[in-house]
C-alpha positions in Angstrom: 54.1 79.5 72.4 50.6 81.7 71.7 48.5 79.5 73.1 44.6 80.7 71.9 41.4 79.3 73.3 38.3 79.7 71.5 35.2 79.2 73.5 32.3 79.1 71.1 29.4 78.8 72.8 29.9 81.5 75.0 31.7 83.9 72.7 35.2 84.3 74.3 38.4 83.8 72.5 41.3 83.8 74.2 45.1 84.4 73.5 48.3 84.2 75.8 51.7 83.8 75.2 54.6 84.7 72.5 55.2 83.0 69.6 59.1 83.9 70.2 60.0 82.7 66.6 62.3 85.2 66.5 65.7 86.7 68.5 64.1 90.1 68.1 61.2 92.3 68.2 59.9 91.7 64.6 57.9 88.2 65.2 55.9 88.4 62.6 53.8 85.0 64.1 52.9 87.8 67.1 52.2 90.7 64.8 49.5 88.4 62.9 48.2 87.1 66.1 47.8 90.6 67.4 46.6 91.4 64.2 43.7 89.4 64.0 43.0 89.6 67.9 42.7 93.6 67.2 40.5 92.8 64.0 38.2 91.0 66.3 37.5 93.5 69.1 37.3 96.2 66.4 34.5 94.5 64.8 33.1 93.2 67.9 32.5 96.6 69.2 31.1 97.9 65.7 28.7 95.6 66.2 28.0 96.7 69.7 27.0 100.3 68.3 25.3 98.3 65.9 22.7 96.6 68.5 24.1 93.4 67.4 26.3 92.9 70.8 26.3 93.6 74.2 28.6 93.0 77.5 31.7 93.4 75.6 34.7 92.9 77.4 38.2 93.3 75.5 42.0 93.0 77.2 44.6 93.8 75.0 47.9 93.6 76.6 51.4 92.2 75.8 50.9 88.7 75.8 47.4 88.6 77.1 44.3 89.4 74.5 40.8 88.6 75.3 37.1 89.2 73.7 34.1 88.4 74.8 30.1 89.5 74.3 26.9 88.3 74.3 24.6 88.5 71.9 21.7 91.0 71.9 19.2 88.8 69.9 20.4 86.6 66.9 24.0 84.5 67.5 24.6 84.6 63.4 26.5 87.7 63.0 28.5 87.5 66.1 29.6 84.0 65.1 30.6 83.9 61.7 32.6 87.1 63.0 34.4 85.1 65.5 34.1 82.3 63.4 36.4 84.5 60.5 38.9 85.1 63.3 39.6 82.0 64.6 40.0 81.0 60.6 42.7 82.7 61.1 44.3 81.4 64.1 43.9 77.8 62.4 45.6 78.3 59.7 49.1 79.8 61.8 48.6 76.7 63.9 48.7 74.7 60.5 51.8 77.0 59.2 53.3 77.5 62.4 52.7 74.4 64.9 55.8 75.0 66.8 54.6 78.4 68.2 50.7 78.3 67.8 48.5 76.2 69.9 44.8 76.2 69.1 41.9 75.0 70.7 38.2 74.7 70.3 36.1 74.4 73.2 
């Protein structure tokens, strides 16, 4: 089960776990959630050199993704990028219940 954890007040979205949908290395409910966890702290840190973020912290590790920051003025752009993200992570909860847990803090 990817279990993700979407804190967003404080701008951290979490994700642990395998989706293990499969009996081999081609999940392709892991490959999306990597997918869109990489998409995040990509863009996150874009908008670090931007000015937009600061105190970004990114794990990305098998099983184990994180991304955090703060914002440097405005919250807008930081959200609707997380916001886009955890879109995302909604709907393969809705497709895919039985291996993706979501929750909104």
């Amino acid at each position: 089960m990817i279990n993700v954890k979407y804190d967003r007040e404080n701008l951290i979205l979490k994700v642990k776990g395998h989706a293990n949908s499969t009996s081999n290395d081609k999940d392709m409910i892991c490959a999306c959630a990597s997918m869109l966890m990489y998409t995040l702290a990509q863009n996150v840190k874009f908008l670090r050199d931007a000015g937009v973020a600061q105190n970004v912290h990114c794990i990305i590790e098998d099983g184990n993704m994180m991304v955090s920051c703060d914002p440097v003025d405005e919250k807008e752009t930081l959200l609707c990028t997380y916001d886009t993200i955890t879109t995302g992570f909604v709907l393969l909860q809705a497709n895919y219940p039985d291996n993706v847990k979501f929750i909104e803090k």
